[in-house]
C-alpha positions in Angstrom: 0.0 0.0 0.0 1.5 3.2 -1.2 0.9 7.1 -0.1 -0.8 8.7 -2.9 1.5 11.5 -3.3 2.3 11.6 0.3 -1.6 13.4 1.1 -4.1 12.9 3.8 -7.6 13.7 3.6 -8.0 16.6 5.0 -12.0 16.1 5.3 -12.3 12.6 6.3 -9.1 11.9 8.0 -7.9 9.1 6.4 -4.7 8.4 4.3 -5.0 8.5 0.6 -4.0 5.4 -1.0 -4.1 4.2 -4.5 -4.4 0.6 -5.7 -3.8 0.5 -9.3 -1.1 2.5 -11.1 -1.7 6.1 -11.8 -3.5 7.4 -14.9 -3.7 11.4 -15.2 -7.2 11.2 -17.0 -9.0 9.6 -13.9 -7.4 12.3 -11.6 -8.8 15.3 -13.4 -11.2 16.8 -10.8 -14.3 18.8 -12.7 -13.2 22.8 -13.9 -16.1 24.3 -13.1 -14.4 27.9 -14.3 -16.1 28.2 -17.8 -19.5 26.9 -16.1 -19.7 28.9 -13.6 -18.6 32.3 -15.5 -21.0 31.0 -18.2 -23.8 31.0 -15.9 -23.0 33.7 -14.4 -23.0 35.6 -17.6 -26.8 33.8 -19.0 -28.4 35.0 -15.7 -27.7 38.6 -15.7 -28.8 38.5 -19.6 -31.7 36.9 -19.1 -32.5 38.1 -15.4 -31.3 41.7 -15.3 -33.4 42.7 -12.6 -33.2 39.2 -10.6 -30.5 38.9 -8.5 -31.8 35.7 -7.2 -32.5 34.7 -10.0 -28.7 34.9 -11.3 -27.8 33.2 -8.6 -30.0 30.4 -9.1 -28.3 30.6 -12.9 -25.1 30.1 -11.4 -25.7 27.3 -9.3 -27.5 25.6 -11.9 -24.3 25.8 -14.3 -22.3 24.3 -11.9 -24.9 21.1 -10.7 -24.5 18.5 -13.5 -21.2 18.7 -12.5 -21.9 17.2 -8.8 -21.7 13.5 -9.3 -18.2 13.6 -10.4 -17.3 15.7 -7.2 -19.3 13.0 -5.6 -17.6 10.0 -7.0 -13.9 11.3 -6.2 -14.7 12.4 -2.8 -15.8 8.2 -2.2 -13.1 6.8 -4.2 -11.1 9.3 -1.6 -12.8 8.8 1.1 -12.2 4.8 0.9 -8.7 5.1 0.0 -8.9 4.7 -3.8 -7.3 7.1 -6.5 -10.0 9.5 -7.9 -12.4 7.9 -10.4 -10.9 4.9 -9.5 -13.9 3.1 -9.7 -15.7 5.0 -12.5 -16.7 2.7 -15.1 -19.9 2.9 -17.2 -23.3 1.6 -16.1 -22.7 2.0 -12.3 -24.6 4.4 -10.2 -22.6 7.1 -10.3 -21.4 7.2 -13.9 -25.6 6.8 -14.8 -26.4 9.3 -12.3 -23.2 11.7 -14.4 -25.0 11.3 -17.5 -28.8 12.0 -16.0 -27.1 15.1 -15.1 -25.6 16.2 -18.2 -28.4 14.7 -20.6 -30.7 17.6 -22.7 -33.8 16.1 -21.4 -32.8 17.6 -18.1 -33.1 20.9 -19.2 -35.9 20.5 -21.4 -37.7 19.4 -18.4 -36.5 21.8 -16.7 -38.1 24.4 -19.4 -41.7 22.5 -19.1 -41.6 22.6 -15.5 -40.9 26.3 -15.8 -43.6 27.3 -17.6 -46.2 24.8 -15.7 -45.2 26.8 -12.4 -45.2 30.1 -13.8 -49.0 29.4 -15.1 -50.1 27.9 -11.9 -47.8 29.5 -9.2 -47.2 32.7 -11.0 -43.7 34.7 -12.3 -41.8 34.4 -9.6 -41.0 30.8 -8.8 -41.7 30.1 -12.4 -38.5 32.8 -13.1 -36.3 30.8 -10.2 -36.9 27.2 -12.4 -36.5 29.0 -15.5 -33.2 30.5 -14.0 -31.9 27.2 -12.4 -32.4 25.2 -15.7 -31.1 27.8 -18.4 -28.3 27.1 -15.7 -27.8 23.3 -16.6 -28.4 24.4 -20.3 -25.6 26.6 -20.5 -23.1 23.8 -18.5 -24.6 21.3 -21.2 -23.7 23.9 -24.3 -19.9 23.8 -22.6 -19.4 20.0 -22.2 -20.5 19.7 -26.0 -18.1 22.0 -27.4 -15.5 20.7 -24.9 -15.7 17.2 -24.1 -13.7 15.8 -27.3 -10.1 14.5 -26.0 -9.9 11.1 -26.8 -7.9 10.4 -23.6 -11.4 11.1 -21.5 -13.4 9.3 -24.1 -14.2 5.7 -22.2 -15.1 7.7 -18.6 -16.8 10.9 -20.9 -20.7 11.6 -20.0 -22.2 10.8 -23.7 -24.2 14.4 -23.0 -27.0 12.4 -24.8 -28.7 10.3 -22.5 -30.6 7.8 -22.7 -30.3 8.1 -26.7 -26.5 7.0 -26.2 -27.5 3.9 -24.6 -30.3 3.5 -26.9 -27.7 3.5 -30.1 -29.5 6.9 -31.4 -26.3 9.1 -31.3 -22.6 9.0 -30.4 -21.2 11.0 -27.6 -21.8 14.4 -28.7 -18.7 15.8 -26.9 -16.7 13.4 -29.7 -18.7 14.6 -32.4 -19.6 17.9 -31.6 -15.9 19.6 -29.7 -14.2 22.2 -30.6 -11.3 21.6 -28.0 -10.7 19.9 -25.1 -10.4 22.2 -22.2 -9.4 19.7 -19.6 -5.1 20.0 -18.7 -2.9 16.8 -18.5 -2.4 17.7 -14.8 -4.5 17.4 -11.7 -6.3 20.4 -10.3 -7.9 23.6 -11.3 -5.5 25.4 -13.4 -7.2 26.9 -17.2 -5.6 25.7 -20.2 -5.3 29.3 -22.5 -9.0 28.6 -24.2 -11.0 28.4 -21.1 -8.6 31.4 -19.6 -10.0 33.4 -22.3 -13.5 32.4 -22.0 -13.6 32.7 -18.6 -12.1 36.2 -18.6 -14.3 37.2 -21.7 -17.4 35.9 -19.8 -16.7 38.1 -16.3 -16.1 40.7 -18.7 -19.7 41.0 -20.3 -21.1 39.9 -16.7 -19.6 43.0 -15.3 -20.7 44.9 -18.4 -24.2 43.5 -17.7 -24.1 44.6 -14.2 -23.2 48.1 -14.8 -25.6 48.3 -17.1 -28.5 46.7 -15.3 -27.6 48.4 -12.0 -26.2 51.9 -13.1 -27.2 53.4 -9.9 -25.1 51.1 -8.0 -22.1 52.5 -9.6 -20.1 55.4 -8.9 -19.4 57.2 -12.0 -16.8 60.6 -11.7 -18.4 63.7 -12.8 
């Protein structure tokens, strides 16, 4: 039994240990950067006069995104290497794709509008908010998620028509570039630095503009 890289959990206590030899893919933890700047960005455009509405936005760009936190925190938490035991068709991985499939937000959209009619703007506005969230992470992964290295632990962004044999992975079929480094941790490769910065950029914009009194302008 070997120290994985020397590290103790600091949450749980308990020494990290891997089993199998290392493999840089399955120790990528989730960049939420780009999703979270993203969402940040489709609330105040969408909810200029909702605060809490752009927060719900924001939270909802970075949700789909939980059961991968979820699954290395275990794999952790048990002594395993991160996404050690990630493999497709067990809970977790299904509950990864649930999370990232375009029924979710679609959903999402129907519930919106069945609340607003019944319940009125307001919460209608929150679901509308939370879901244009998950839509906006979704629109990211597919124009993201296309490095062949992440390709056999890759959320097909297509569930359950993946399963079904409908359509490929859309990430494979559908990226741009692959925005996920060769190295553990948070750091931005150039593209999603730029993104990121363009996207606090037009959310500061946005804010300005939507709250000008809020802003101290020299005479």
């Amino acid at each position: 039994m070997y120290n994985y890289k020397g590290i103790h959990s600091v949450i749980f206590n308990v020494q990290i240990t891997q089993s199998k030899p290392f493999s840089f893919e399955r120790n990528i933890l989730a960049q939420p950067q780009s999703h979270l700047a993203l969402g940040a960005v489709v609330g105040a455009a969408c909810f200029p006069h909702s605060p809490l509405a752009q927060i719900f936005c924001i939270v909802g760009a970075g949700i789909p995104d939980v059961p991968i936190v979820m699954v290395a925190i275990v794999d952790m938490a048990n002594g395993r290497v991160p996404f050690s035991s990630e493999k497709e068709g067990n809970a977790w991985f299904t509950a990864k794709e649930i999370t990232h499939s375009p029924f979710l937000w679609m959903f999402g959209m129907v519930a919106g509008l069945i609340v607003e009619t019944v319940a009125g703007n307001f919460p209608g506005t929150l679901i509308f908010a939370f879901f244009g969230g998950i839509f906006s992470h979704w629109i990211v992964d597919v124009l993201t998620h296309c490095g062949p290295k992440f390709r056999a632990t890759d959320q097909s962004l297509a569930w359950p028509l993946y399963q079904l044999g409908l359509l490929p992975k859309l990430g494979q079929f559908c990226g741009i570039w692959e925005y996920r480094g060769d190295k553990p941790g948070l750091a931005a490769k150039p593209p999603e630095l730029v993104m990121s910065i363009v996207c606090l950029c037009i959310f500061l914009l946005l804010t300005l503009h939507n709250y000008p009194t809020f802003v101290w302008w020299p005479s």
